[in-house]
Legacy VTK file of the C-alpha trace (Angstrom):
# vtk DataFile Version 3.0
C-alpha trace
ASCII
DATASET POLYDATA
POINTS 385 float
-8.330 -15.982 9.552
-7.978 -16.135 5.743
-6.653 -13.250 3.758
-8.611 -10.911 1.867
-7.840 -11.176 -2.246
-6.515 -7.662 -2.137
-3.486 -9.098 0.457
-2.979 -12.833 -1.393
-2.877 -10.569 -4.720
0.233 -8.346 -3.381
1.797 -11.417 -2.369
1.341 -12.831 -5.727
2.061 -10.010 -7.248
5.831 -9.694 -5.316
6.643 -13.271 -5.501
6.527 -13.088 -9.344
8.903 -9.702 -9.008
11.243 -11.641 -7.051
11.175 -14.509 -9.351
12.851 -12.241 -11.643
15.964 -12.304 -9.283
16.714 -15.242 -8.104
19.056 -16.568 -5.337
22.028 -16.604 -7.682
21.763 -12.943 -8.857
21.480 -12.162 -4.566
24.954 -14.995 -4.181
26.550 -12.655 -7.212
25.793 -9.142 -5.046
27.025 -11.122 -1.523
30.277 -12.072 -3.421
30.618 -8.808 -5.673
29.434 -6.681 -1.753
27.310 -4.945 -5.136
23.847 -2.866 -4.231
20.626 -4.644 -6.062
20.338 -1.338 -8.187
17.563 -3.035 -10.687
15.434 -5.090 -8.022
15.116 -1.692 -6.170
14.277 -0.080 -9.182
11.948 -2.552 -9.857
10.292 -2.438 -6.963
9.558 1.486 -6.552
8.112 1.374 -10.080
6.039 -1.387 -9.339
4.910 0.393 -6.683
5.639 -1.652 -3.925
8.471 0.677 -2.111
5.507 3.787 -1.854
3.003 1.715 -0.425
3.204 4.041 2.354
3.046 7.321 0.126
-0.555 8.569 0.100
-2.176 8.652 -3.020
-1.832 12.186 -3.416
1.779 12.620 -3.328
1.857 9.677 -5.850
1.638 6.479 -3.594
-1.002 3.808 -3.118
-1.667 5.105 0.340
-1.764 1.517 2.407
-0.708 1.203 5.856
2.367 -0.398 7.482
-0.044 -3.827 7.451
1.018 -4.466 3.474
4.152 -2.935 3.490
4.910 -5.950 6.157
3.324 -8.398 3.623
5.651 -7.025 0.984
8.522 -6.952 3.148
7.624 -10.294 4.073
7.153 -12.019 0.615
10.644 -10.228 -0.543
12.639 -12.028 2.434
10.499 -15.342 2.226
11.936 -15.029 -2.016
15.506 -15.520 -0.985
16.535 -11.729 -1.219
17.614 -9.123 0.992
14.977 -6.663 2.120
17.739 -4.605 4.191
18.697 -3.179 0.452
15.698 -1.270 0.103
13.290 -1.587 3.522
14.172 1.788 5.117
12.353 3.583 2.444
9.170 2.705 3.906
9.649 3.799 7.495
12.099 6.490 7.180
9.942 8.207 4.309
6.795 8.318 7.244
9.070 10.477 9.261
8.353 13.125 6.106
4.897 12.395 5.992
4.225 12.432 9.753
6.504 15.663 10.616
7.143 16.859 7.267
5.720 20.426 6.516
3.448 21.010 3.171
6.225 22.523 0.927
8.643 19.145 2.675
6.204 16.894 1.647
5.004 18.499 -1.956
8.927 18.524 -2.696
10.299 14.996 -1.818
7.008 12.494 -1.837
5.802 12.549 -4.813
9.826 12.271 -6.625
10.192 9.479 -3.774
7.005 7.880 -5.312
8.255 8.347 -8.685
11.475 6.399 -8.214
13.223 10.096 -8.751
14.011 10.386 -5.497
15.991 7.858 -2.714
15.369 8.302 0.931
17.069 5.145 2.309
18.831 6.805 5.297
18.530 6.955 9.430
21.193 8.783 10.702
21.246 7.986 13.989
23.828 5.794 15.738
26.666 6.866 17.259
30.069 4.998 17.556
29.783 6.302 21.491
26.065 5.928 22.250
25.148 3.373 20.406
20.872 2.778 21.098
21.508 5.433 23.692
19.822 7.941 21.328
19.059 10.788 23.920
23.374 10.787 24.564
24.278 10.967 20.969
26.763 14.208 20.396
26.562 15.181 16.848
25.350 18.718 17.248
23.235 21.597 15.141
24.006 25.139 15.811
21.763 27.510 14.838
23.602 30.185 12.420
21.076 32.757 11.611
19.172 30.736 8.443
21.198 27.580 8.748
22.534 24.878 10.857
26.336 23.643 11.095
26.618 20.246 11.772
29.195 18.504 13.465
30.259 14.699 14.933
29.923 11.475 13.724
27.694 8.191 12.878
28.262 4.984 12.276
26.395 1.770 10.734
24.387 4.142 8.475
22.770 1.910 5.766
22.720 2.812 2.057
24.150 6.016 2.451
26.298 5.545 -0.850
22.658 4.700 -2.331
20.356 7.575 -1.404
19.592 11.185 -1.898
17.818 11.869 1.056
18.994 11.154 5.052
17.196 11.878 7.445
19.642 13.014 10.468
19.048 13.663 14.062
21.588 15.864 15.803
20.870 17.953 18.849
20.116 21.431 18.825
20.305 22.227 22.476
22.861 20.185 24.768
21.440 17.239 27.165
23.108 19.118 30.089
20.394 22.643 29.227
17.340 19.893 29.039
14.891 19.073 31.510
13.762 15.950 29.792
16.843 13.502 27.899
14.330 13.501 25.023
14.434 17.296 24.376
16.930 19.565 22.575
16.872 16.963 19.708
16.015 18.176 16.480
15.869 15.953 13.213
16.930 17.108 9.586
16.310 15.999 6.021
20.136 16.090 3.722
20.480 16.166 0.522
23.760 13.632 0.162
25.070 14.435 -2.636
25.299 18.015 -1.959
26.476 17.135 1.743
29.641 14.721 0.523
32.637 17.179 -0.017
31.001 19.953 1.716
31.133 18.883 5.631
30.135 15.054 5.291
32.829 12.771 4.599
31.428 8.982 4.588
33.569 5.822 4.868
31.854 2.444 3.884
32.469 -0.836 6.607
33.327 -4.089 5.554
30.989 -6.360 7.331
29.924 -9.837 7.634
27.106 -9.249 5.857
26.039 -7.086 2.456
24.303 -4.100 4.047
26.199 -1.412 3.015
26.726 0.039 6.166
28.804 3.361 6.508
30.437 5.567 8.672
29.788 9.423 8.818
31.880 12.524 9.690
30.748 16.028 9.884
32.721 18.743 9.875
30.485 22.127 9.441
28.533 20.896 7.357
25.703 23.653 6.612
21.891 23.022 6.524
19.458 25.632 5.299
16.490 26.002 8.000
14.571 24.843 5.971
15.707 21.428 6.123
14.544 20.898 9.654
12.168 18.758 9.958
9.506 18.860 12.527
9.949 21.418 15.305
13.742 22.245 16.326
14.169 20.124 19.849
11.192 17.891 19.165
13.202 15.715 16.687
12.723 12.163 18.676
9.463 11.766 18.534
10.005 12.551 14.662
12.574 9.914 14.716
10.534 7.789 17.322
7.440 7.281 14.622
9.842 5.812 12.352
11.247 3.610 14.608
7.944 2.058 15.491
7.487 0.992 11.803
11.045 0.000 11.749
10.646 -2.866 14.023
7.380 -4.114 12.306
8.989 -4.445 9.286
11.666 -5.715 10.571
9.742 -8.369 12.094
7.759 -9.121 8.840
11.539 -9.449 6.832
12.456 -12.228 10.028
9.055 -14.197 9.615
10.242 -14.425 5.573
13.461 -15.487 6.348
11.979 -17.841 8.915
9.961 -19.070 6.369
11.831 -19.381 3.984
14.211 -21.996 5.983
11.419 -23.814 7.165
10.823 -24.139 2.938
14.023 -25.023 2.130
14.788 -27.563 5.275
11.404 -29.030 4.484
11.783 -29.191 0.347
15.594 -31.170 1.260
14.480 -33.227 4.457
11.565 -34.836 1.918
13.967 -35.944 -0.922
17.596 -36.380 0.910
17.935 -40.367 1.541
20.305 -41.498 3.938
19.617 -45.472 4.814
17.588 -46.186 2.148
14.613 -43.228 3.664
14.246 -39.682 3.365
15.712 -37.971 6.042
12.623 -35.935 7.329
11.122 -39.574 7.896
13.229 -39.091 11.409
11.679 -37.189 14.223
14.771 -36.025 15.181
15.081 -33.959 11.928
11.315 -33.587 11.424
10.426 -32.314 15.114
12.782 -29.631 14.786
11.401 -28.194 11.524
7.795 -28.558 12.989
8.571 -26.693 16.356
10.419 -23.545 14.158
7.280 -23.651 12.086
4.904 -23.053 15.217
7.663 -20.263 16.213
6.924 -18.717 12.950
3.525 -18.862 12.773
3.082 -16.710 16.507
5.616 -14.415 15.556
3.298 -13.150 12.439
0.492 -12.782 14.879
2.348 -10.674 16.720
3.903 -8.688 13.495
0.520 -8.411 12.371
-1.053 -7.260 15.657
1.541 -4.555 15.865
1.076 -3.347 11.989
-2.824 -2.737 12.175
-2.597 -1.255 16.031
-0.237 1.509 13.997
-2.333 1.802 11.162
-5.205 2.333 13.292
-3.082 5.139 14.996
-2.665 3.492 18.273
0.204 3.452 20.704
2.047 0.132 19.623
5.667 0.319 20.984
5.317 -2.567 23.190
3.797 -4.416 20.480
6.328 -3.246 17.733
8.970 -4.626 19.961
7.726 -7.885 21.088
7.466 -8.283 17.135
10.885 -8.044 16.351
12.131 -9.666 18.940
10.240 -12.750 18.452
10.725 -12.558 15.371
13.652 -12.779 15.087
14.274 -15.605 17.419
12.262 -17.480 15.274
13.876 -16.978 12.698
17.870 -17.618 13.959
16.375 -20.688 15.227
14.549 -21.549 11.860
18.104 -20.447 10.111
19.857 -23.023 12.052
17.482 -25.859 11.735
18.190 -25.295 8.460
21.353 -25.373 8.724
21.713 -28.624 10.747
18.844 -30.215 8.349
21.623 -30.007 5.515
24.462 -31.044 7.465
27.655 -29.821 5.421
26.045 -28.994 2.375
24.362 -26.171 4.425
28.397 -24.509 4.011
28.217 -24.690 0.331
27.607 -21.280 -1.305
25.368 -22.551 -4.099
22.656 -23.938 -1.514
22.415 -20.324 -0.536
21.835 -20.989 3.234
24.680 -19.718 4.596
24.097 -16.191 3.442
20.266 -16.205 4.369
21.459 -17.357 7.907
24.569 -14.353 8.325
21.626 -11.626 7.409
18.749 -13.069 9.423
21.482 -13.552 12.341
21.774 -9.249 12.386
18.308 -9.034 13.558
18.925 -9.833 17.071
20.967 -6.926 17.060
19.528 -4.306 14.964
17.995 -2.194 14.878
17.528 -2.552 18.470
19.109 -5.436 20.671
17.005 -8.422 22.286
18.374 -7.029 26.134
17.107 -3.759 25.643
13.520 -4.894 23.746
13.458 -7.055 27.054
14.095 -3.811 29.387
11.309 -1.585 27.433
9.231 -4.095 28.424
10.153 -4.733 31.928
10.073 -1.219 32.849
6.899 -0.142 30.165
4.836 -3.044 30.045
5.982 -5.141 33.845
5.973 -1.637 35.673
9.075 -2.802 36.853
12.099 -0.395 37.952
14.531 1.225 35.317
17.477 -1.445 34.840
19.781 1.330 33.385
LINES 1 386
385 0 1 2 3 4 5 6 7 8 9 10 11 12 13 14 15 16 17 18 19 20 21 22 23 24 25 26 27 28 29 30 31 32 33 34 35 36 37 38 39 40 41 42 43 44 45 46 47 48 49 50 51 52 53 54 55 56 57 58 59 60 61 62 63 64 65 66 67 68 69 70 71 72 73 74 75 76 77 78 79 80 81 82 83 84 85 86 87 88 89 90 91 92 93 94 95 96 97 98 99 100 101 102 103 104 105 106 107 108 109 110 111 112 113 114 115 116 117 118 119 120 121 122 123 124 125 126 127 128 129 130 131 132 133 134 135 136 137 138 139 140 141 142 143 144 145 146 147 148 149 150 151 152 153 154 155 156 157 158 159 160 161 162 163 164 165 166 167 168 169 170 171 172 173 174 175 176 177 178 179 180 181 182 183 184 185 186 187 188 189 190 191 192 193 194 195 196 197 198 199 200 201 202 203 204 205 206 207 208 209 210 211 212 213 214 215 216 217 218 219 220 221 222 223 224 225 226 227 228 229 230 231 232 233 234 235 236 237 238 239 240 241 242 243 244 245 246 247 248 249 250 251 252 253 254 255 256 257 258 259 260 261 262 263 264 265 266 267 268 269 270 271 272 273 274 275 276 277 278 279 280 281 282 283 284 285 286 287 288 289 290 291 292 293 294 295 296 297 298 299 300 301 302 303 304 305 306 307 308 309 310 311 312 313 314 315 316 317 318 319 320 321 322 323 324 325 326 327 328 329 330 331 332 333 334 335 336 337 338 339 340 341 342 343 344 345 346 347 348 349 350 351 352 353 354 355 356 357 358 359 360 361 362 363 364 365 366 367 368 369 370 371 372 373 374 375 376 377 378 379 380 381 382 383 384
């Protein structure tokens, strides 16, 4: 089905903001491990990041359908949407669970560009996607909470104001259901650093600014809780949902653009006196990542207007990302193998495309346990752990 003007013009409109920055100003930032300040700037003030916002906290008030378009274009550019993409999904825990004053204080500055919330704190160096087991604790003390334990690959932490944290509040052992005693909390980081939360960056294959966090009493006013104390996954849940949609978009961009770039170089590399895509054994592979491609956005999209309708969509959400992301490793090394050893060289820009797309089979939730949510929610089949 075509798309309506409103969607090709957002997709116009971010491919010329990404033409700004091209794929030598993204090798600079992979060499330099720098943070794309400006392009993030640029995008918030463009409007693009707040998508989500509704219009009367300052946004445009769209649904997690463009965002994915946006996300999409971005990653299809040659840049890397894991800079700036949590912004989108973690600022919907606010609106979804936020109360009035939470919401009147922190949307419309996040809307303005004032305001970063780029932040999940979530995973746990023990627990990993085992979210209901994670031990950073809350204690009540009279109007505030002290928080203790420890996270780790927490993204853009050194570049945002806002985290959203979820510690529990009541221990696993006092909890009829695993889900309950959770409780989620909005921090202000630059406050937090110095005063309980000590954060230590990771070198990693990849430019993602990834951190690791220790608390050590670190005190938050009540009045940072967000949602109702103990109900905190189902804040964090909501988030998680839009997570993997976008996620999925990001992986059809990246798929695409490899299937681009193998395509553009298979048409005008000769090698016995013929271009090389002239070969079915370069040009089938190309064609078969393309189909991959292709089904994975129906599924992205499927997901994205099931949870802008307000419909249950986890199974969907997951089957997105997951095939997504297939797709695109696979596309990623087509590409690869389409440019033979060139596909090494830094300046063809490849290799640093494939090492980000390649994190998607792991984050932010693995292929084995997509595959398990759907065995044992979808199949009906019994709990494999």
């Amino acid at each position: 089905m075509p798309e309506s003007n409103d969607i090709l013009e957002i997709r116009q409109s971010v491919r010329q903001l990404c033409a700004k920055y091209g794929e030598d100003y993204w090798l600079q930032l992979d060499r330099d491990r720098g943070f794309p300040t400006e392009f993030v700037s640029e995008l918030t003030q463009s409007g693009f990041l707040t998508v989500l916002i509704p219009e009367e906290y300052g946004g445009a008030g769209l649904g997690v359908y463009e965002a994915s378009i946006i996300m999409e274009e971005v990653c299809r550019s040659g840049a890397h949407a894991g800079a700036c993409h949590a912004q989108m999904y973690v600022m919907g825990s606010v609106l979804r669970h936020g109360s009035e004053t939470q919401k009147k204080t922190y949307l419309p500055k996040i809307a303005a560009g004032e305001l970063r919330l780029q932040s999940f704190g979530v995973t746990e160096p023990t627990t990993g996607t085992d979210t209901t087991s994670l031990k950073t604790m809350a204690r009540r003390d009279g109007d505030n909470y002290i928080i203790n334990g420890q996270k780790v690959w927490i993204s853009r932490i050194e570049h945002s104001d806002l985290m959203v944290l979820l510690a529990r509040t009541t221990d696993k052992k006092e909890v009829t259901k695993k889900t309950d005693g959770l409780s989620a909390f909005i921090v202000d980081v630059g406050a937090a650093v110095g005063n309980g939360l000590e954060i230590q960056p990771i070198e990693s294959m990849i430019n993602h600014h990834s951190c690791e966090l220790f608390f050590d009493d670190l005190v938050l006013p009540k009045a940072n809780l967000l949602g109702e104390e103990g109900k905190g996954f189902k804040v964090i849940l909501d988030g998680m949902n839009a997570e993997r949609i976008l996620i999925g978009a990001e992986c059809v961009g990246d798929g695409r653009y490899f299937i681009d770039k193998a395509s553009a170089y298979a048409r005008d590399r000769r090698v016995f006196g013929r271009p090389i895509g002239q070969n079915q054994g370069v040009q089938f592979p190309i064609a078969r990542c393309y189909t991959e491609v292709e089904a994975a956005w129906l599924m992205v999209e499927k997901a994205a207007k099931m949870f802008d309708a307000g419909e249950s969509c986890g199974a969907e959400a997951n089957m997105a990302k997951m095939l997504a992301s297939e797709a695109s490793w696979h596309a990623g090394d087509v590409c690869m193998q389409t440019h033979g050893g060139f596909a090494f060289a830094k300046e063809y820009h490849i290799e640093r495309k494939f090492r980000e797309t390649r994190l998607y089979q792991i984050a932010p939730i693995s292929t084995n346990l997509i595959l398990s949510f759907i065995g044992e929610h979808v199949l009906d089949l019994p709990r494999s752990f």
